[in-house]
C-alpha positions, 0 to 999 in steps of 0.5 A, a space after each residue: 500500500 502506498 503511503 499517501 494517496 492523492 485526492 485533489 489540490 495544485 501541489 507545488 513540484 520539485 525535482 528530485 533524485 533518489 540516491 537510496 533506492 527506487 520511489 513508490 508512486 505515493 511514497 513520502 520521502 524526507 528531505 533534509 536531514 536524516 529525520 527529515 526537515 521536512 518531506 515530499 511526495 512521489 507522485 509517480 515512481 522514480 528511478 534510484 539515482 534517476 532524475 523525477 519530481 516530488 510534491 513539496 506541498 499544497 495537495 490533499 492526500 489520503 493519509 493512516 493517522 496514528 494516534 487520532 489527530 483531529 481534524 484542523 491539528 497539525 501533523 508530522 510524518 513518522 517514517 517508521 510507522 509511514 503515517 502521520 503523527 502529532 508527536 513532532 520529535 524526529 518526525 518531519 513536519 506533513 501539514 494539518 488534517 482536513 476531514 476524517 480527524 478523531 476516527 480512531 487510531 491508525 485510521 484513514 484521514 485527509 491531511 493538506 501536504 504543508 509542510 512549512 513552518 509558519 513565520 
């Protein structure tokens, strides 16, 4: 299964090249540093080592919300567990929830790829 899945918006492209193996369409990949200062989207698979592009904002994804985030909160994307997460330590800032928030642990929500720290 896909880490995230696109639902709708105008999600801002980015390039990027793979130097640890090849990207799944949907995959959440960290960018930064090794935690993940924040992250982009595979919208298509890429290649390892071959020159594709990432979301880096502005879609609405399906996502699994690990531990019940409601709708409206904040959220980071916990590589581990390939979910997001309210729990900020060492995960990469995702965006926010948008509908499906308070369903439970571990279910599926609609969180907006913005992974932008405020001013």
């Amino acid at each position: 299964m896909a880490d995230t899945t696109y639902k709708h918006g105008n999600p801002l492209m980015i390039d990027y090249t793979p130097a640890a193996g090849n990207i799944a369409e949907g995959q959440v990949v960290l960018l930064g540093n090794t935690t993940g200062l924040t992250c982009g989207i595979a919208h298509r698979p890429i290649v390892n080592s071959t020159l594709g592009a990432v979301a880096a904002g502005g879609g609405v994804y399906d996502v699994v919300n690990l531990n019940n985030s409601a709708n409206y909160a904040t959220v980071w994307w916990d590589d581990t567990n390939n979910k997001v997460t309210s729990v900020s330590t060492n995960n990469a800032l995702f965006g926010y929830i948008t509908n499906g928030g308070g369903g439970g642990a571990n279910s599926t929500a609609k969180a907006r790829h913005w992974p932008y720290i405020s001013p």
